[in-house]
BALOBA-1460 file (C-alpha; in Angstrom, 3 decimals):
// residues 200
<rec num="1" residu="x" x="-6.073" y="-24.980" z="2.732"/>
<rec num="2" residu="x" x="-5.960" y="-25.620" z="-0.854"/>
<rec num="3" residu="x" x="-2.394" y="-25.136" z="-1.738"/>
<rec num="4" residu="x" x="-2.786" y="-26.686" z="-5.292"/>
<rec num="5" residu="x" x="-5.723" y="-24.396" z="-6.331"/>
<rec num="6" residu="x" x="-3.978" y="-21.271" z="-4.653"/>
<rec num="7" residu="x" x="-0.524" y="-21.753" z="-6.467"/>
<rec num="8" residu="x" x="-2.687" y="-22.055" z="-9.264"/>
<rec num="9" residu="x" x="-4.229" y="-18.895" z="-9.183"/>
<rec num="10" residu="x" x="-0.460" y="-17.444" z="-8.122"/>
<rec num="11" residu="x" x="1.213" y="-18.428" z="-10.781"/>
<rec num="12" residu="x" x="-1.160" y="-16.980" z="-13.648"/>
<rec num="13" residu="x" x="-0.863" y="-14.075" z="-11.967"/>
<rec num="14" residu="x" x="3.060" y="-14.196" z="-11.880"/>
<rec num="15" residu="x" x="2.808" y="-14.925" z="-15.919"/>
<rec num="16" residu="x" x="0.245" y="-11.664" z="-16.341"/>
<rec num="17" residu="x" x="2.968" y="-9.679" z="-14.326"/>
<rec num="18" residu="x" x="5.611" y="-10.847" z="-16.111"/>
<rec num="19" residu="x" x="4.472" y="-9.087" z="-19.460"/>
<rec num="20" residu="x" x="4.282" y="-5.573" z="-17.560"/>
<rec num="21" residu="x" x="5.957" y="-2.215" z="-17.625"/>
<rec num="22" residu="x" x="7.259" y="-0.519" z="-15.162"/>
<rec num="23" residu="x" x="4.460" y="1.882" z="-15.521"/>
<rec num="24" residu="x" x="2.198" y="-0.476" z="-15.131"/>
<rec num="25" residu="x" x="2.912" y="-2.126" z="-12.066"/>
<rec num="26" residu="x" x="2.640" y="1.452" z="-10.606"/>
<rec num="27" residu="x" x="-0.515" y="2.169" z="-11.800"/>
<rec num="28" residu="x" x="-2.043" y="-0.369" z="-10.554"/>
<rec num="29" residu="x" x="-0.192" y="-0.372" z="-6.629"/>
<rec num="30" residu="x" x="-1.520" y="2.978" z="-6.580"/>
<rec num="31" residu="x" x="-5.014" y="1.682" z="-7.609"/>
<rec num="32" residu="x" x="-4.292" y="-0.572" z="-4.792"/>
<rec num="33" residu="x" x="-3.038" y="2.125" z="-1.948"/>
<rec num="34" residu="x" x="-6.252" y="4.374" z="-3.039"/>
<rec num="35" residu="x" x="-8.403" y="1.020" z="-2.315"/>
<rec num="36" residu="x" x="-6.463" y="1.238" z="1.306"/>
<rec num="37" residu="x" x="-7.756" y="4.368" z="1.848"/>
<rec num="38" residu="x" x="-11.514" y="3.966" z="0.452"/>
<rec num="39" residu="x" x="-11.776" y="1.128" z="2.264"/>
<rec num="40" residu="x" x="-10.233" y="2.099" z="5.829"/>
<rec num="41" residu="x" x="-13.224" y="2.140" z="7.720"/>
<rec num="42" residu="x" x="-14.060" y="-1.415" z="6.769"/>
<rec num="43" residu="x" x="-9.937" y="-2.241" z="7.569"/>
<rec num="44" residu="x" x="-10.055" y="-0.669" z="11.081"/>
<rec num="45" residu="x" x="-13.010" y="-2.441" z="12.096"/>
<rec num="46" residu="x" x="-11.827" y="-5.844" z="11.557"/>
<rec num="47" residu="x" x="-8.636" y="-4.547" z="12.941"/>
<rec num="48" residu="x" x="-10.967" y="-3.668" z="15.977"/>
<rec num="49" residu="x" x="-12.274" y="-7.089" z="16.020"/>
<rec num="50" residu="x" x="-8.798" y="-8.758" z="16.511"/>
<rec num="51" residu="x" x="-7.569" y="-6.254" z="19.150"/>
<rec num="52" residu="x" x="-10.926" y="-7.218" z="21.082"/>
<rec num="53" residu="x" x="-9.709" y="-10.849" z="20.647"/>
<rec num="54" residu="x" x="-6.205" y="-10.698" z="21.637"/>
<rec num="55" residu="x" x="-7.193" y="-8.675" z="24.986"/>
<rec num="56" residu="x" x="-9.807" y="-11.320" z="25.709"/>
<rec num="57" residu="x" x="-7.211" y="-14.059" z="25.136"/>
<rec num="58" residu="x" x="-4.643" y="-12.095" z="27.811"/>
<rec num="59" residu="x" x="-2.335" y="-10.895" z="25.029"/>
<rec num="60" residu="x" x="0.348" y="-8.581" z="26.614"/>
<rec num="61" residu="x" x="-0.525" y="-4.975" z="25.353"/>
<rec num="62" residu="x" x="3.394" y="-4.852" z="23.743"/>
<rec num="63" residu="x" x="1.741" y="-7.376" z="21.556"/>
<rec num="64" residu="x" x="-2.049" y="-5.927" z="21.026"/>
<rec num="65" residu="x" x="0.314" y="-2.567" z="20.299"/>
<rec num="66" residu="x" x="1.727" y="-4.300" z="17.384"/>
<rec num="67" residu="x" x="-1.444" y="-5.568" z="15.830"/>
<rec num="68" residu="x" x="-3.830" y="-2.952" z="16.464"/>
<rec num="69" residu="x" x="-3.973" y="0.043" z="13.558"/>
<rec num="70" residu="x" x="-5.273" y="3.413" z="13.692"/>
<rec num="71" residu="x" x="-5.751" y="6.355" z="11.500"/>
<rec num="72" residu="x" x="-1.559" y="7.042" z="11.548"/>
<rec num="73" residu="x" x="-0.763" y="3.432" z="11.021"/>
<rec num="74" residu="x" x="-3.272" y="3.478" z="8.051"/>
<rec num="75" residu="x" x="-1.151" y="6.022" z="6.970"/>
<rec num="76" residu="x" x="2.479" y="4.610" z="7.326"/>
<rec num="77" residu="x" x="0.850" y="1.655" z="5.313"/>
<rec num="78" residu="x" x="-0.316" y="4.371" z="2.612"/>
<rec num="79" residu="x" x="3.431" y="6.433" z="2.722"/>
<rec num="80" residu="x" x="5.297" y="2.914" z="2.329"/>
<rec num="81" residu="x" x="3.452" y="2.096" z="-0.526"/>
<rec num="82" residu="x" x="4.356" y="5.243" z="-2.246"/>
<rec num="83" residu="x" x="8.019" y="4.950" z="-1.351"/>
<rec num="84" residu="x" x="7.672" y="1.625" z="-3.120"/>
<rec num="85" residu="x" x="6.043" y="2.823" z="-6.451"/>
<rec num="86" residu="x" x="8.347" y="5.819" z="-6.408"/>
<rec num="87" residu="x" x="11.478" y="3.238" z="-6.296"/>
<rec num="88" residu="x" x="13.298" y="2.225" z="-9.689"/>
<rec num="89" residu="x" x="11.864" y="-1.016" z="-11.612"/>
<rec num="90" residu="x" x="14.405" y="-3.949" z="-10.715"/>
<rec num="91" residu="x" x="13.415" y="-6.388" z="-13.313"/>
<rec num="92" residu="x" x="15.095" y="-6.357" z="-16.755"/>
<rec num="93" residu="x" x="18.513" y="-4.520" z="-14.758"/>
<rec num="94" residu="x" x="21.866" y="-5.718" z="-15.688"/>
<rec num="95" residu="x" x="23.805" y="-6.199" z="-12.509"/>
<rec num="96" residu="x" x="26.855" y="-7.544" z="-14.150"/>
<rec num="97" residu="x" x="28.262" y="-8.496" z="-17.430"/>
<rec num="98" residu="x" x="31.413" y="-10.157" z="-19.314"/>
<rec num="99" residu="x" x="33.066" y="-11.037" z="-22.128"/>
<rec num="100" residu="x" x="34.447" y="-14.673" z="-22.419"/>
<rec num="101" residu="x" x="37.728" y="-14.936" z="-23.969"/>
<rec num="102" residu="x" x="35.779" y="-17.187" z="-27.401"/>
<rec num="103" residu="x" x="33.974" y="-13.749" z="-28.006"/>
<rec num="104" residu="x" x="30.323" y="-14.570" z="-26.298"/>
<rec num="105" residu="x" x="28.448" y="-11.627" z="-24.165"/>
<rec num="106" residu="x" x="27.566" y="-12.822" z="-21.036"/>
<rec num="107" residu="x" x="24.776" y="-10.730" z="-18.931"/>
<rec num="108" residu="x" x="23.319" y="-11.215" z="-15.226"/>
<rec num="109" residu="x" x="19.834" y="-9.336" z="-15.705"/>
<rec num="110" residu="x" x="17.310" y="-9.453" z="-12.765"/>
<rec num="111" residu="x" x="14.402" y="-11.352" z="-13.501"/>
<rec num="112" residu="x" x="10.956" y="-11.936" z="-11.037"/>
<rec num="113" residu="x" x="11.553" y="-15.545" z="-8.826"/>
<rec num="114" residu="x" x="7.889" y="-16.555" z="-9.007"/>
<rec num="115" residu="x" x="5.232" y="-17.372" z="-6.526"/>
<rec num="116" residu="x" x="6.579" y="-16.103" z="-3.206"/>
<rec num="117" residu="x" x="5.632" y="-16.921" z="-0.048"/>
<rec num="118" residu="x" x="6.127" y="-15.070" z="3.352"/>
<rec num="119" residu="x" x="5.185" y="-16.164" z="6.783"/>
<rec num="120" residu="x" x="4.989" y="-13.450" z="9.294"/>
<rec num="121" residu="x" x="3.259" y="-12.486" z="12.940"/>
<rec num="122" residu="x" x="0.942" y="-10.253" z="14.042"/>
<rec num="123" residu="x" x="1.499" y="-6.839" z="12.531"/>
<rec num="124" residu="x" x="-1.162" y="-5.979" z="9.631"/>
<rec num="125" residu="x" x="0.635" y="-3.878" z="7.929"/>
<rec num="126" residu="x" x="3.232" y="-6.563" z="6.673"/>
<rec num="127" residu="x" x="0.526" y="-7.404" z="4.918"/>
<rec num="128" residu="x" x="0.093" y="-4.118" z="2.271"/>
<rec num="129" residu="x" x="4.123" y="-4.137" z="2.710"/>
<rec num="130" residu="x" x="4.977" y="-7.351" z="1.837"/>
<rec num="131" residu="x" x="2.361" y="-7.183" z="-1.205"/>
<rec num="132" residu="x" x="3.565" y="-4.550" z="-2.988"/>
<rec num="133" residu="x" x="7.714" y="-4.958" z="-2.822"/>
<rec num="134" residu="x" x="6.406" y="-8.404" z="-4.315"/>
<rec num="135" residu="x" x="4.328" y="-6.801" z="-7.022"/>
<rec num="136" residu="x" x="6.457" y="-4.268" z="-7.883"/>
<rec num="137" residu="x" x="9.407" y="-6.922" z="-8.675"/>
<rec num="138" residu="x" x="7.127" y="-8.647" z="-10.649"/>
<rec num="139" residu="x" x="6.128" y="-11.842" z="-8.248"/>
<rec num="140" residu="x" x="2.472" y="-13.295" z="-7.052"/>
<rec num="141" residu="x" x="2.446" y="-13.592" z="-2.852"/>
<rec num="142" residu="x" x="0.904" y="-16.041" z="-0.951"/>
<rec num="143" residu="x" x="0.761" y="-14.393" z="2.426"/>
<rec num="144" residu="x" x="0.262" y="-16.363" z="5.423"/>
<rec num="145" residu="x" x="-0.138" y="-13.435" z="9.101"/>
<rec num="146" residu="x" x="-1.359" y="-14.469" z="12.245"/>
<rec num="147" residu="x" x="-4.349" y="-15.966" z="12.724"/>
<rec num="148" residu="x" x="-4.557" y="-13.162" z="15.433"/>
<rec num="149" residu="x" x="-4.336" y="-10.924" z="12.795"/>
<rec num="150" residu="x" x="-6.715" y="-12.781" z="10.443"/>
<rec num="151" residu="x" x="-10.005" y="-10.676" z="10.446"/>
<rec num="152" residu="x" x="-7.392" y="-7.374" z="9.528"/>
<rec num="153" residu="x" x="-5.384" y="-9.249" z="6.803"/>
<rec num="154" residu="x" x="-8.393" y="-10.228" z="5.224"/>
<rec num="155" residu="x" x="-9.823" y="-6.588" z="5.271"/>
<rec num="156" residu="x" x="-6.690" y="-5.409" z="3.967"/>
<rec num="157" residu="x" x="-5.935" y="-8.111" z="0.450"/>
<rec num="158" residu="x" x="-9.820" y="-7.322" z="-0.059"/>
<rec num="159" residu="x" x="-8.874" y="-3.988" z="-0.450"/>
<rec num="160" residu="x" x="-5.707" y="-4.633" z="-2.449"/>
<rec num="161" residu="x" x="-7.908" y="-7.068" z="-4.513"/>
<rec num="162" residu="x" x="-10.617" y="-4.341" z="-5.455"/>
<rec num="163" residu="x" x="-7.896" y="-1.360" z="-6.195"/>
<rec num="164" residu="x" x="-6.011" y="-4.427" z="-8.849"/>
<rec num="165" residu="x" x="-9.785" y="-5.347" z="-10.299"/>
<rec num="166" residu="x" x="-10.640" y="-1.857" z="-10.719"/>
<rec num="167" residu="x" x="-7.216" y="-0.922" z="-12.475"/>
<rec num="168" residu="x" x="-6.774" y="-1.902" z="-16.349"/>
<rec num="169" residu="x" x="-3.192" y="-2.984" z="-15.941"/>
<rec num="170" residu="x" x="-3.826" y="-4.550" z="-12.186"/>
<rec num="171" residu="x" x="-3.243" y="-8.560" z="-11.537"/>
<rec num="172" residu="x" x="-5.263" y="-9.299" z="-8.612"/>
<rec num="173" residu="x" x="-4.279" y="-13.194" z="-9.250"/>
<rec num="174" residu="x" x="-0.917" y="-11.966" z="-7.868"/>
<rec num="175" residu="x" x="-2.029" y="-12.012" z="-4.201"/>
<rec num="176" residu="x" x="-3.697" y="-14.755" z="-1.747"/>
<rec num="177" residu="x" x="-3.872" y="-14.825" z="1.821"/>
<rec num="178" residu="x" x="-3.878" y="-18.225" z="3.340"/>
<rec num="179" residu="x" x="-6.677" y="-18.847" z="5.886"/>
<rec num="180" residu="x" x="-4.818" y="-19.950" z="8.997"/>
<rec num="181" residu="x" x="-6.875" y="-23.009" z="9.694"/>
<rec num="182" residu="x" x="-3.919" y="-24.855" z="11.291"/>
<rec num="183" residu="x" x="-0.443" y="-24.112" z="12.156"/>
<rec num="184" residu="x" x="0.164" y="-27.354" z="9.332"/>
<rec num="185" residu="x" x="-0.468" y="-24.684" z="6.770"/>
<rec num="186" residu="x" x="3.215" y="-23.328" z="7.581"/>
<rec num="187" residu="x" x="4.734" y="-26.497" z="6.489"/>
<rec num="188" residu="x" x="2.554" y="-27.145" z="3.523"/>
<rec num="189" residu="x" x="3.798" y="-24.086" z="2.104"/>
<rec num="190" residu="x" x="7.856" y="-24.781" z="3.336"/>
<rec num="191" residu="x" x="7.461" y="-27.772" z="2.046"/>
<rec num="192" residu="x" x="5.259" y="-26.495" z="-1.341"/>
<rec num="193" residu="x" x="8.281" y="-27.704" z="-4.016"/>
<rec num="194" residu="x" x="7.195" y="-27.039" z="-7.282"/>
<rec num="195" residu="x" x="4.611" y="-24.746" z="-6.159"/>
<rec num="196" residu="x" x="6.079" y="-21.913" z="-4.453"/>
<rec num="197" residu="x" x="9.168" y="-20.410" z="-5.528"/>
<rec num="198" residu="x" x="10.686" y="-18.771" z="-2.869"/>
<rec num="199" residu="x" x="9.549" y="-18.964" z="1.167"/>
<rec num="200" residu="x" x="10.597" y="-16.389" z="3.688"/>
């Protein structure tokens, strides 16, 4: 994985988001979710690839149950989305404020972190969730799923990617998914200072 080159990328895209309104981060996460939904077909057939996989490999079916996706699930992922865009803006709110006793105003407003990372496991649909509670507070994502998962995550950011390219106010610099080569890409990016902002 090329960490340097993909922070790269990440953090233009956290500058571009930076200068946006509220009203534009919307715009384009719904450019995004109608991308999900144009491209579904394409999404549950890679899904369909993985499940194969994981049943082939002896996954337990509690597990294959958690990354396979359907027609419903395709929908939760659409209906989060929404709930997202229809939440208030965070950035630029004042969560606290003071006086000091010399006379000087003293304000706590929330501002993006960065390039955030988030390491997760098998279900897709972290993948559409994580993206867009990052985007809509302003922050690029490096997302790094399962490499069970892999063929499904990549169906789903190439949607994301499209609906962002297609918007005029969309950043699709703002999201990468690592390529699970190796299980050393989780410490590269826990271990990314300077690079990534925040890890979860």
């Amino acid at each position: 994985m090329n960490l340097e080159k993909i922070c790269s990328s990440l953090r233009a895209g956290t500058e571009k988001l930076a200068l946006q309104t509220a009203s534009q981060k919307n715009l384009a996460l719904s450019a995004a979710l109608e991308e999900i939904l144009l491209q579904k077909t394409a999404i549950l057939e890679a899904n369909a690839i993985d499940v194969k996989k994981a049943r082939d490999n002896g996954t337990p079916e509690s597990l294959v149950d958690r990354l396979s996706l359907d027609d419903k699930k395709i929908a939760g992922i659409a209906d989060s989305i929404r709930q997202i865009i229809s939440q208030s803006d965070p950035i630029g709110e004042e969560v606290a404020g003071w006086k000091t006793p010399n006379g000087l105003q003293i304000r706590q407003i929330r501002v993006p972190v960065g390039v955030v990372a988030i390491i997760y496991e098998s279900r897709p649909n972290v993948t559409a969730d994580a993206f867009s509670l990052s985007y809509k507070s302003g922050n690029a994502i490096l997302l790094r799923g399962s490499s069970s998962a892999l063929n499904s995550n990549k169906a789903i950011v190439k949607a994301i990617k499209d609906g962002l390219t297609k918007c005029e106010f969309g950043v699709p610099d703002a999201i990468e998914l690592a390529p699970c080569e190796s299980h050393d890409e989780v410490t590269e990016i826990l271990t990314a200072v300077g690079k990534i902002d925040m890890a979860l």
